[in-house]
Each structure stands twice: as C-alpha cells, then as structure tokens.
BATOR-206640 format. One line per field, with one value per residue (C-alpha): residue number from 1; residue in three letters; y, x, z negated. Coordinates in pm, 1 decimal. Example, Ala and Ser with C-alpha at 12.3 -4.5 7.8 and 13.67 -1.06 7.14 Angstrom:
BEGIN
i	1 | 2
aa	ala | ser
Y	-450.0 | -106.0
X	1230.0 | 1367.0
Z	-780.0 | -714.0
***
This chain:
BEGIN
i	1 | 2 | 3 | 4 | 5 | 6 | 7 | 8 | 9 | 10 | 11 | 12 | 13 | 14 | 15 | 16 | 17 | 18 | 19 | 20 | 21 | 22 | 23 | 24 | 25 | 26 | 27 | 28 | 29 | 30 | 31 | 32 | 33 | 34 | 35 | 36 | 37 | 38 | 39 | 40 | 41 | 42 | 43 | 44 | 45 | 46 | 47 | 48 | 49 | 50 | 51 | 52 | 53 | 54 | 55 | 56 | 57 | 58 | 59 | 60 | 61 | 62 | 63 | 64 | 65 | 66 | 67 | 68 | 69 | 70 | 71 | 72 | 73 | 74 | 75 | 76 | 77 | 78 | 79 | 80 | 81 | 82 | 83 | 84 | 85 | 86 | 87 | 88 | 89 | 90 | 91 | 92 | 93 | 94 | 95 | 96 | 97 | 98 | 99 | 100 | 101 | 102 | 103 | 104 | 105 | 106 | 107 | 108 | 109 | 110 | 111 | 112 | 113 | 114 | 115 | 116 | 117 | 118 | 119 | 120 | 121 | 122 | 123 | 124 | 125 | 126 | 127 | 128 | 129 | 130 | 131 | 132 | 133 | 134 | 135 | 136 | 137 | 138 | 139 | 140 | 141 | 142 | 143 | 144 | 145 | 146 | 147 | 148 | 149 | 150 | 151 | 152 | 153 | 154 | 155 | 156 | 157 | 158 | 159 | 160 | 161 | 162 | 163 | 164 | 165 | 166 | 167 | 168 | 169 | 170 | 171 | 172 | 173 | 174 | 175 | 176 | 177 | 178 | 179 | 180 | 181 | 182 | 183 | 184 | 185 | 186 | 187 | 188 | 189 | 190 | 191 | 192 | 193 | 194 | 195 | 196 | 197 | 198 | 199 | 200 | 201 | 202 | 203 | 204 | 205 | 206 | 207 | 208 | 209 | 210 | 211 | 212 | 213 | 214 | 215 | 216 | 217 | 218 | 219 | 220 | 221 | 222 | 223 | 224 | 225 | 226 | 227 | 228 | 229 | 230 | 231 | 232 | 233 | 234 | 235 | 236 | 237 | 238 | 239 | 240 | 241 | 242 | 243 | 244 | 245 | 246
aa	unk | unk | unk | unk | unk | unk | unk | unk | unk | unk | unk | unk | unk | unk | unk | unk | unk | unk | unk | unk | unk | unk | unk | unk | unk | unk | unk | unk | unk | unk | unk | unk | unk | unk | unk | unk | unk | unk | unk | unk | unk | unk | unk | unk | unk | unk | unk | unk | unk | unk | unk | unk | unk | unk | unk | unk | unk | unk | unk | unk | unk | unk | unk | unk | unk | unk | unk | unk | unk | unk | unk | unk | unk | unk | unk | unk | unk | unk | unk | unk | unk | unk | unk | unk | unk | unk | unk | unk | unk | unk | unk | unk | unk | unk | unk | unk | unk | unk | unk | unk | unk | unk | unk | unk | unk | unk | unk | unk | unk | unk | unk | unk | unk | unk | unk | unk | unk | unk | unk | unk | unk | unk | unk | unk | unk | unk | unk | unk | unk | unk | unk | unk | unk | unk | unk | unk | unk | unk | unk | unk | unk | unk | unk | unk | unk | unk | unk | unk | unk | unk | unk | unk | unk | unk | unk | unk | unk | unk | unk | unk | unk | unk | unk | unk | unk | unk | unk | unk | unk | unk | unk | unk | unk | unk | unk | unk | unk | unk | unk | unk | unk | unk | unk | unk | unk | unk | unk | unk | unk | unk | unk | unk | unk | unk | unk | unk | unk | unk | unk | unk | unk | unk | unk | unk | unk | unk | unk | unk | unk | unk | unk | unk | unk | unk | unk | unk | unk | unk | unk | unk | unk | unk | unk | unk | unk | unk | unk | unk | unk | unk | unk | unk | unk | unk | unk | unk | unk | unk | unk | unk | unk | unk | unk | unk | unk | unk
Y	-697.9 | -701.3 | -768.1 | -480.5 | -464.7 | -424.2 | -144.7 | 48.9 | 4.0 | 203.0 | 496.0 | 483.2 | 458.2 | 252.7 | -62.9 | -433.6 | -499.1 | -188.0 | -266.8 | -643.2 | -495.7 | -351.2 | -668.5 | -668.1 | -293.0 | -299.0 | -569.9 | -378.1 | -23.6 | -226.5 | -331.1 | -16.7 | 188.1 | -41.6 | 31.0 | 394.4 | 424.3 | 185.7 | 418.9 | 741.5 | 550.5 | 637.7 | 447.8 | 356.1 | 199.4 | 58.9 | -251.7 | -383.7 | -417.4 | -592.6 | -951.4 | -1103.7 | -1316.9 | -1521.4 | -1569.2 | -1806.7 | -2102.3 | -2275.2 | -1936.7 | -1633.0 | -1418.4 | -1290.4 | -1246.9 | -1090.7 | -796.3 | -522.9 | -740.5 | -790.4 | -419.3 | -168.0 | -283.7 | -150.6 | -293.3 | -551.2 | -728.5 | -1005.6 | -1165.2 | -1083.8 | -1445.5 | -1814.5 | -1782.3 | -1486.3 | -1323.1 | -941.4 | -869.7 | -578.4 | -320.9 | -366.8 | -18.5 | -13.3 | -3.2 | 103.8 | -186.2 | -0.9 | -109.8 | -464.6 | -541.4 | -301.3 | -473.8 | -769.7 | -615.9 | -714.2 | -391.6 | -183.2 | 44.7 | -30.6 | -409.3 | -522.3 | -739.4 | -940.0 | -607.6 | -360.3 | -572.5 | -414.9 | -473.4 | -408.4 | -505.4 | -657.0 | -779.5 | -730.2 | -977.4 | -851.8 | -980.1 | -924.0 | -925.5 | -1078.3 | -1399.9 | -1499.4 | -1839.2 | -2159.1 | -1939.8 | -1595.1 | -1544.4 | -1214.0 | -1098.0 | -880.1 | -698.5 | -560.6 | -406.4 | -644.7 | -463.0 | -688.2 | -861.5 | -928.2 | -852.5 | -1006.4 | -751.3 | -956.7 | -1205.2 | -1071.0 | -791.6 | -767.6 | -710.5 | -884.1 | -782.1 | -421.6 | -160.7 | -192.5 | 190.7 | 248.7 | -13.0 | 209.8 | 443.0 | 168.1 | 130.2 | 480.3 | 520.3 | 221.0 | 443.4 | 728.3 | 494.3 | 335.8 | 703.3 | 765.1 | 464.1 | 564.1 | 936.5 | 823.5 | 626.0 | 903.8 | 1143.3 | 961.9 | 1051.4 | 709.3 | 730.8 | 1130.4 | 1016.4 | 742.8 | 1054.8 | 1268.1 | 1020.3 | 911.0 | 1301.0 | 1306.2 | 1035.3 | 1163.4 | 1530.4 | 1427.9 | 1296.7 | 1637.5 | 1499.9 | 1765.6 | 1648.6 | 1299.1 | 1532.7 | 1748.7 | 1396.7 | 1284.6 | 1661.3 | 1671.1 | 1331.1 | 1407.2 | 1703.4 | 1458.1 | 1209.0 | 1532.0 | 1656.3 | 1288.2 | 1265.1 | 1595.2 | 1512.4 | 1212.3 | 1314.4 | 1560.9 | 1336.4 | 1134.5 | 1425.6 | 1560.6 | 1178.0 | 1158.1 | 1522.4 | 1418.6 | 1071.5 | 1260.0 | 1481.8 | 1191.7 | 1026.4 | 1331.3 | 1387.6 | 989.6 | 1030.9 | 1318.3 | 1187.4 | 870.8 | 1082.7 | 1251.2
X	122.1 | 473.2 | 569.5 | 613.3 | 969.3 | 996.8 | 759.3 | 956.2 | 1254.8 | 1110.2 | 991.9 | 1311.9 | 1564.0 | 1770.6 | 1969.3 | 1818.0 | 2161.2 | 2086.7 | 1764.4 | 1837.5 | 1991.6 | 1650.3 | 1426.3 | 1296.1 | 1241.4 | 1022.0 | 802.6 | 790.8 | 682.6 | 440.5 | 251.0 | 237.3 | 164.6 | -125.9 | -235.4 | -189.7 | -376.3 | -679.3 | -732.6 | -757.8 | -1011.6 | -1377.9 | -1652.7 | -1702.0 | -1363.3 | -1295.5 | -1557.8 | -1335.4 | -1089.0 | -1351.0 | -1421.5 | -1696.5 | -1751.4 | -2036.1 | -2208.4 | -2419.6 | -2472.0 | -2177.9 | -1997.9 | -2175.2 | -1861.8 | -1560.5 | -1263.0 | -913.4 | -1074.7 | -743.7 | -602.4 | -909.0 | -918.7 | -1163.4 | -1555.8 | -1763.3 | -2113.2 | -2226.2 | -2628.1 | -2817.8 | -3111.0 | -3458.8 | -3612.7 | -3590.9 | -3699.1 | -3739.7 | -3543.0 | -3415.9 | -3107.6 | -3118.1 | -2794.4 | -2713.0 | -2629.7 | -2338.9 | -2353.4 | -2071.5 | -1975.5 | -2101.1 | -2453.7 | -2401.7 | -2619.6 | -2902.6 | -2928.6 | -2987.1 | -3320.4 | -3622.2 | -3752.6 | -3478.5 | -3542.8 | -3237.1 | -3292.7 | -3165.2 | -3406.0 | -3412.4 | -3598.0 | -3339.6 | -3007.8 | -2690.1 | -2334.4 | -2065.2 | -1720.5 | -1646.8 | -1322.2 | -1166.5 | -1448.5 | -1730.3 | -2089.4 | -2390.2 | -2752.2 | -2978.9 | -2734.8 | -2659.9 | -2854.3 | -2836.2 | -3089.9 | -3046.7 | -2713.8 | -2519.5 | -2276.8 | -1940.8 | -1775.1 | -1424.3 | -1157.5 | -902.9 | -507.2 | -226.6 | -36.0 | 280.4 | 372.8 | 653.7 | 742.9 | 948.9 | 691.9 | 342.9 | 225.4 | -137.4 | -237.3 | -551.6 | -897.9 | -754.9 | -907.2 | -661.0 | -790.2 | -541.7 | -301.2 | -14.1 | -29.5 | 105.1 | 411.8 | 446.0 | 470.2 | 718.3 | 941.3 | 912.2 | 1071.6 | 1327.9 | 1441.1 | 1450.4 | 1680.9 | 1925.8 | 1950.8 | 1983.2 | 2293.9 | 2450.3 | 2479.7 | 2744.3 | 2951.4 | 3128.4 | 3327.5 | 3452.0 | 3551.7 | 3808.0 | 3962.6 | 4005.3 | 4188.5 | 4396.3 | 4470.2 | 4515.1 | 4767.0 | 4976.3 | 4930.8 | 5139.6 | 5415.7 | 5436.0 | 5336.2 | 5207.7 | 5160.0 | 4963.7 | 4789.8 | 4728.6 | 4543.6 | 4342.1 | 4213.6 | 4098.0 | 3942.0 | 3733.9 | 3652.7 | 3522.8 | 3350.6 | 3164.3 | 3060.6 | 2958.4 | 2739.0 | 2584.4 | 2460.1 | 2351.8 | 2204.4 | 1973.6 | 1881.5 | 1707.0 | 1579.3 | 1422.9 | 1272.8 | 1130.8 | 950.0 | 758.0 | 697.5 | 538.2 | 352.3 | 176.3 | 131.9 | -60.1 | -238.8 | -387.2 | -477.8 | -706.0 | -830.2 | -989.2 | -1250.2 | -1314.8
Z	1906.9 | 1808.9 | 1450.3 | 1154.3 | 1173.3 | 1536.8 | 1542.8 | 1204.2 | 1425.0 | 1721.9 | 1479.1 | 1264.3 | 1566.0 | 1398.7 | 1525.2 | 1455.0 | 1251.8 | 1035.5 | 969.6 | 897.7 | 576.4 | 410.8 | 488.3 | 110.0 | 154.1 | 451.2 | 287.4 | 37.0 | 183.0 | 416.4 | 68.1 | -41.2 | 267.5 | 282.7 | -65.9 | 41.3 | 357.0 | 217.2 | -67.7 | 169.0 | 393.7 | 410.0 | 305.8 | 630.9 | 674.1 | 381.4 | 444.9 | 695.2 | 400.9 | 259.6 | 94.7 | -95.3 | -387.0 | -482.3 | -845.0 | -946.7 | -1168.5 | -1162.4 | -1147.2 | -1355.9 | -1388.6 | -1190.3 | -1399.0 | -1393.7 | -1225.4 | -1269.0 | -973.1 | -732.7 | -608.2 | -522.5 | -640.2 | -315.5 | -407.1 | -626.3 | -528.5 | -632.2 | -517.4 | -699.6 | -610.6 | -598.5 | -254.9 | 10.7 | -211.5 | -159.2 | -261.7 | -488.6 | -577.7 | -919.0 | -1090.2 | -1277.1 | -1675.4 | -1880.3 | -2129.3 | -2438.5 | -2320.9 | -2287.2 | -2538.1 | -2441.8 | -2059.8 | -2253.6 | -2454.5 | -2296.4 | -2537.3 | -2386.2 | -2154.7 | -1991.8 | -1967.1 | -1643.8 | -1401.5 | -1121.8 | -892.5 | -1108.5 | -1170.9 | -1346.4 | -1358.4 | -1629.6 | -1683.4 | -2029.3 | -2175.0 | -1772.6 | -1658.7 | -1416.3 | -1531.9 | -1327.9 | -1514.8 | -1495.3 | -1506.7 | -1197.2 | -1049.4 | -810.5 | -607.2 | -738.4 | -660.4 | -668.7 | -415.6 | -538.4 | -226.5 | -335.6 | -136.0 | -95.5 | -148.7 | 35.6 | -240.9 | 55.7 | 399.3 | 571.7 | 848.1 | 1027.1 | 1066.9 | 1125.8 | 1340.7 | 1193.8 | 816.2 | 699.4 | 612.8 | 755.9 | 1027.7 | 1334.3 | 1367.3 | 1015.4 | 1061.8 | 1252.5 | 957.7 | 719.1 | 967.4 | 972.5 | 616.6 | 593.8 | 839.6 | 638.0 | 348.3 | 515.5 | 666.8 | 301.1 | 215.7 | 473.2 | 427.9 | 26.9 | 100.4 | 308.3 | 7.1 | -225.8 | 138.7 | -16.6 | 337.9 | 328.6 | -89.7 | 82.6 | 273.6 | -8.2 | -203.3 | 45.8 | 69.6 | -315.5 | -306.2 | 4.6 | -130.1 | -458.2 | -253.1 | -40.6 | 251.7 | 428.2 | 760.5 | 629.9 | 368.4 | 744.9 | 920.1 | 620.5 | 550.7 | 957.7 | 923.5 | 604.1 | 805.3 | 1063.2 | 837.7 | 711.9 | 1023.9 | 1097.0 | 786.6 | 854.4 | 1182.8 | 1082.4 | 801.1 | 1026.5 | 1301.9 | 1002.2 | 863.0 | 1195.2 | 1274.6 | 860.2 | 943.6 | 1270.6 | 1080.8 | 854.7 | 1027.7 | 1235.9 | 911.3 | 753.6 | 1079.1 | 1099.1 | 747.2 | 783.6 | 1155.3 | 941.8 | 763.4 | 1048.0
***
C-alpha cells in the first residue's frame, strides 16, 4: 500500500513539489479525518478501532480519561475462578456513594458490576482484583500520522481507511483554492500598471492590463479545476460514509 501522501496526491492532482509545501497540513487532516470517519462508524466497526485495558489489584483505576477516547464496554469478572465476565452498567458520578451501600439498592456486585467516572478517572465496582479483573475497551483516536511515511493507520478498519485520505484531499483542495483568492500574482500587475499609468505610458499601462487579464483568467481556471476535483471528493466522501452503516 503506498503511503498517505502519495495517495492525497493522486486525488488532489497536484505535483509532488506542490504538495511538499503542506507536509504539516496533511498530517494534520489525516488526524482529523480519522477522528471524523471513526466517530461516523457503526458499532460494528468501531471495535476494530478498538483497545483494551486491564484493572486489577495493582491497577483499580484508569485515569486521564478526556484523552483515551470512545468507552465501548467496560466487564469484570464475577469470580476468583471460572469467572464470567459481567457488563458493568454505567452510573453517573452522583451515585458513587450509593454503589458503595451494601443497603443500597444500587450497590454494585461482582454478578451486577458498575462503572462511573469521578474526578476524570474511570472506577469499576466492585474494586477491581488479582483474579477479578475488569476489562475497559475504548476507541482509540490517532494522536499523529505522518503521511509521508505510513500507508496504514492503526487499530483502524482498512474497509474506512480511504475515507480519511479522502477527507485529507478535500483539505488540502481547500488550502490551495484559499491561497488563490488574495490573486497576490494579478495585485503585482495592477501595480506595475499603477506605476506606468502615472507616467502616461500607455502602451506599458496596454501589456500589464493584458497580462493581469491573463493572470485572471489563469486563476479562474485554476480555481475551478480545484473546485470541480473538491466536489467529486466530496461526494465519494459522503457516499463511503453512509455505505459504512449500511
């Protein structure tokens, strides 16, 4: 499989040189198409992007939880031995106490285990054990992508993985018809046509006028042939999106 940037450069249509200049960019859009695409995926899907943690004696608790991702399931085993490994329902914080009652009626056990998140920590109840340990799956969100150096994203279904190069497209078309609006080249021209026109220089004021008329017609049609390529970008984009819950 060929790497990210190679593949943006077929969709885009652009020249290696050209995009040599947005490296930081594509990175960039790759992370965030990926962010994109995972959060539009089924249930289904979204266990490939998948990756588990472990609790138990040594480790009760999984912290910093605003940057793990996506909680999918949280379970825990209901025994020493042969033990079952039971979904834990999920408690809102306020209860933390009650889960804790054994005269509750909430009071979380090892056959009916709960889960909260306290203080942006993630605590499973009954405690987790050496032997009753509990499991905490979590959609995993790429923290970087170097597009000029892989060709495959992690923990990722290779079913979704051409819409995140897609979507990078889409942004880089959007860098590049961005910069074409200032028409920084066609303000040289007029200028230069300022400056002669002062002087009454018709026939110089004549040659710039024609070649701002050029630059123009330049930008233009460049300016489309983006536009056109960012449309039918986005089109297959919208269309792989909707094929996934399919």
């Amino acid at each position: 499989m060929a790497n990210f940037d190679l593949r943006i450069q077929d969709y885009t249509g652009i020249s290696t040189s050209l995009l040599g200049n947005y490296q930081t960019q594509m990175d960039d859009f790759m992370v965030e198409g990926s962010k994109k695409v995972i959060n539009s995926l089924p249930n289904s899907l979204l266990y490939k992007c998948a990756d588990k943690s472990t609790l138990n004696n040594s480790t009760t608790s999984l912290d910093n939880m605003d940057t793990r991702g996506r909680i999918l399931n949280v379970l825990r085993l209901d025994a020493d031995s042969s033990g079952v490994q039971r979904p834990c329902r999920y408690i809102d914080s306020f209860k933390r106490g009650r889960i804790q009652d054994s005269s509750d009626m909430e009071l979380a056990t090892a056959t009916d285990p709960a889960y909260l998140i306290y203080d942006n920590v993630l605590e499973v109840y009954p405690t987790p054990t050496a032997n009753q340990t509990a499991d905490v799956h979590l959609v995993l969100f790429p923290s970087s992508i170097d597009a000029s150096s892989v060709g495959i994203i992690s923990n990722f279904p290779d079913e979704a993985e051409d819409l995140v190069v897609i979507y990078a497209s889409i942004k880089i078309i959007d860098e590049l018809m961005a910069e074409l609006l200032p028409l920084t080249n066609v303000q040289t021209s007029l200028e230069n046509m300022k400056s002669y026109a002062q002087n009454n220089d018709a026939e110089i004021v004549a040659t710039f006028g024609a070649e701002t008329d050029a630059r123009l017609a330049y930008n233009n049609q460049k300016y489309q042939m983006y536009e056109k390529r960012q449309i039918k970008l986005q089109q297959d984009y919208d269309r792989g999106i909707a094929s996934l819950a399919n």
